[in-house]
N, C-alpha and C positions, 0 to 999 in steps of 0.2 A: 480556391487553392490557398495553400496557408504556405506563410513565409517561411524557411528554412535558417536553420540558426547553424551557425559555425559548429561544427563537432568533429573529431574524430574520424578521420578520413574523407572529410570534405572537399570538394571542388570548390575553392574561392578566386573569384577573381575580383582585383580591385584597384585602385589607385592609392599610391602611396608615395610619400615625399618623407625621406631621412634627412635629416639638417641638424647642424651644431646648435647649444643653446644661442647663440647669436642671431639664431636666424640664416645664416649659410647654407644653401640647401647643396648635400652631398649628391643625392640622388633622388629623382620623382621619373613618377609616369603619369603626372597631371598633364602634361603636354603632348599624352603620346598615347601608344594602346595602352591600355591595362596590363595589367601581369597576373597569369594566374596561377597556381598554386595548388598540392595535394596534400590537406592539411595536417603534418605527422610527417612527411618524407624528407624531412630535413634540409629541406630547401632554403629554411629560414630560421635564423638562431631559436633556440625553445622561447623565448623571454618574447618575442615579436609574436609568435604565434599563438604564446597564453593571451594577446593583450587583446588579440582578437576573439579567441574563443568567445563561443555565444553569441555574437552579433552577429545580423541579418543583412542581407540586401536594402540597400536605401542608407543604413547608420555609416555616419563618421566618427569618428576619435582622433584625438591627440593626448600624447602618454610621452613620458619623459622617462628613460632606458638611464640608468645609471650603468658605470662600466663594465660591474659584475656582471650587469642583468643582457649588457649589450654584446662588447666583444672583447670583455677582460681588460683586467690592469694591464698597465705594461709590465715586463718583467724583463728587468735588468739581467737573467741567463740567460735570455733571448737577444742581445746585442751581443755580435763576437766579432773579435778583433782579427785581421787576415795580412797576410801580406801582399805589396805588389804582384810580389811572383805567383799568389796564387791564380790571378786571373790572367786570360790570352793578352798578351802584352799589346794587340793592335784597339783594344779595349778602351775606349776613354769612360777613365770613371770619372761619374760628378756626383755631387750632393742631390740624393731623388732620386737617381736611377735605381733603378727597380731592377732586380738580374735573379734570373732560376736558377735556383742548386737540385741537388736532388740531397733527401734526407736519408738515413741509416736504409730506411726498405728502398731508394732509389724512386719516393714520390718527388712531384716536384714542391718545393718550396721558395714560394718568393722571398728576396731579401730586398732594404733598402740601402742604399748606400748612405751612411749618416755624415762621413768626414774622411777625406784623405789627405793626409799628413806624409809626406815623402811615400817611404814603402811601408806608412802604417794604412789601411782603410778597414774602418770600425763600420758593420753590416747590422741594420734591425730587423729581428726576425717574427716580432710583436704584428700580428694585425695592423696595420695604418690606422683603424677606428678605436685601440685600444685604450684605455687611460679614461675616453671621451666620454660625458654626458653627449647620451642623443635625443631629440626628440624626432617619434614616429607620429605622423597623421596618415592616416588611411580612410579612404572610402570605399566602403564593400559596394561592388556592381552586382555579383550575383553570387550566389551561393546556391550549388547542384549537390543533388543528395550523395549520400555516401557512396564511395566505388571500391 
């Protein structure tokens, strides 16, 4: 049996751990099942899933995602300013709260609460990962032929 290489509509399943350059792990499945994956369906930013392309069952890597390559700059359009009265007044906002809008098509859209200032509070609408160097490690477990 010959080993199968990441391609093009591959089934992969694998272990992986997201962390700031610090060392901060945002997210892993070392500790837990694996996660698997339909490689193309967009389950995973394009930039993640080139790093893998081509590797087999048994390989690890660790690849440093700059912010273009990961979940974009931030973009200062994406911070907007609201007022008190826009949201339900039984509402406590704090700095972090995460709250769903929905966007012009009525998808939803998470925001962050950055700052409330009386009846100013300023919402990020940037990715949380944005801006960031990440470093990706992955362990391929398996990789199943094309579906």
């Amino acid at each position: 049996m010959t080993d199968l290489f990441i391609g093009s509509s591959s089934r992969v399943t694998l272990h992986f751990a997201l962390k700031f350059e610090d060392g901060e792990v945002i997210d892993s499945t070392f500790d837990k099942e694996p996660a698997t994956f339909i490689f193309g369906d967009g389950s995973l930013p394009l930039a993640f899933e080139k790093k893998v392309l081509g590797m087999k069952s048994g390989q690890r890597g660790t690849f440093t995602l700059l912010p273009e390559d990961g979940f974009g700059q931030s973009n200062s359009n994406n911070v907007q300013h609201f007022g008190r009265k826009d949201f339900d007044k039984d509402l406590e906002l704090t700095e972090g709260l995460v709250i769903s809008f929905a966007d012009s098509k009525q998808s939803e859209l998470p925001g962050v609460i950055k700052s409330v200032d009386g009846d100013n509070v300023i919402v990020d609408f940037n990715h949380p990962l944005a801006g960031q160097i990440l470093v990706f490690e992955v362990e391929i477990i398996a990789v199943d032929a094309e579906v």
